[in-house]
C-alpha positions in Angstrom: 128.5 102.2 97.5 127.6 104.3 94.6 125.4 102.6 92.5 123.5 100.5 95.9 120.1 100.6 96.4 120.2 101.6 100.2 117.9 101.4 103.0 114.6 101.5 102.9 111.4 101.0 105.2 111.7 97.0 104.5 115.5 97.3 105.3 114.6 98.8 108.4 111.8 95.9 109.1 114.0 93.2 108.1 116.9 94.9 110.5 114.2 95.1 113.6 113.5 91.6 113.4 116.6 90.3 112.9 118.3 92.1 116.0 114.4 91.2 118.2 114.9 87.5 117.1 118.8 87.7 118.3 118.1 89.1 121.5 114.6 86.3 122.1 117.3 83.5 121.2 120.4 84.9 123.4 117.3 84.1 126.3 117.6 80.4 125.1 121.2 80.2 125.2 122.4 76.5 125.3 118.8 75.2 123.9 118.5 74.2 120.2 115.8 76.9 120.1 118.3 79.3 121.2 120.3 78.5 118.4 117.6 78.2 115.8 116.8 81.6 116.7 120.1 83.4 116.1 120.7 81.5 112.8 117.7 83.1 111.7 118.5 86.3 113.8 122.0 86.2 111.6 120.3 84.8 107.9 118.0 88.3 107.9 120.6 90.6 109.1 122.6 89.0 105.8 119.7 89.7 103.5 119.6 92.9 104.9 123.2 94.3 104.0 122.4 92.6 100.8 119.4 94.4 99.9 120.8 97.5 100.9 124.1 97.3 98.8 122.4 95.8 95.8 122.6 97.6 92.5 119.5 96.3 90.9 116.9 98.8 92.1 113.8 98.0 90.2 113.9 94.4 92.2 114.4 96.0 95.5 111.6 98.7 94.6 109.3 95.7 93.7 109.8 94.0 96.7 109.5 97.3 98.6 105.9 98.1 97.1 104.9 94.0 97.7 105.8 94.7 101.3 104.1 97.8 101.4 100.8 96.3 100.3 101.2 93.2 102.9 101.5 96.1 105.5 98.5 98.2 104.2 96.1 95.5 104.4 97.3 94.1 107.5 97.3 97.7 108.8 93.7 98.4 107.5 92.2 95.0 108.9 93.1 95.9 112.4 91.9 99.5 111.6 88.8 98.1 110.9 88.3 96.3 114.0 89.5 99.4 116.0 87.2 101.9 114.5 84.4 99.1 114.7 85.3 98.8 118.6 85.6 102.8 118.8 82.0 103.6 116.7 80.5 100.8 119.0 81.9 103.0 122.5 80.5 106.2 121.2 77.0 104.7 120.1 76.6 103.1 123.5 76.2 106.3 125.0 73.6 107.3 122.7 71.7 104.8 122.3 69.9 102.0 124.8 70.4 98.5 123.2 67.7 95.6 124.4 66.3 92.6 122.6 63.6 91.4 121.3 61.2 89.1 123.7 59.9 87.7 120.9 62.7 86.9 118.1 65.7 87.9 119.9 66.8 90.4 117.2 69.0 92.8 118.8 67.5 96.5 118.5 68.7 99.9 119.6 66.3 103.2 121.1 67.5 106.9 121.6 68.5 107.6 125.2 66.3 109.5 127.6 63.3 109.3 125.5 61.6 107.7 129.2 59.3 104.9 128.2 58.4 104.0 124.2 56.5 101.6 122.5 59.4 99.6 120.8 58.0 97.7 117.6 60.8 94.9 116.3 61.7 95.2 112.7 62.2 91.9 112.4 58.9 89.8 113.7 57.1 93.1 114.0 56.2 92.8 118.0 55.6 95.5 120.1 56.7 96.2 124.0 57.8 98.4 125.5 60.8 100.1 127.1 62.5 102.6 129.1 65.0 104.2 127.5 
């Protein structure tokens, strides 16, 4: 169409999980889950073609930078967790993580340092270590 909007990144989305959903309720053929399942499969491939041959593009660039920011922060919450994860891996090489006998506080030494006089920062107790 000339004057359509066309397909975008949330076109494509809506497209993936329209055609996953079909196929996940072909596998319940015969249940009412099953059919659930490709009405739904069927509903988003409609709003699909829609969106992609409407003519009013500043809606469909709104709802393209709203799904963008739903995607960034989901994106950068499990980024966070991953980094988090990955910093924690290359730390624990580094460093030799006991706790506290006194307070429990969880406290970290340098590697290879053989044995040190830890004092906690919390309670302020000293023990000592090997490292």
């Amino acid at each position: 169409m000339r004057n359509s909007y066309g397909f975008d990144k949330l076109s494509r989305d809506m497209l993936f999980l329209g055609v996953a959903l079909g196929i996940i309720g072909l596998g319940f053929f015969g249940n009412f889950a099953g059919l659930i399942l490709c009405m739904l499969s069927t509903l988003i491939a409609a709003l699909t073609l829609y969106r992609t041959l409407s003519s009013n593009i500043n809606r469909r660039s709104a709802e393209l930078r709203g799904y963008e920011v739903i995607i960034g922060t989901i994106k950068s919450f499990f980024q966070k967790i991953f980094n988090k994860g990955k910093n924690d891996v290359k730390k624990h090489g580094s460093y030799k993580y006991f706790r506290c006998p006194n307070c429990k506080q969880k406290l970290r030494a340098p590697r290879h340092k053989g044995k040190i006089r830890v004092t906690c920062s919390s309670c302020g107790a000293q023990f000592e270590k090997r490292t």
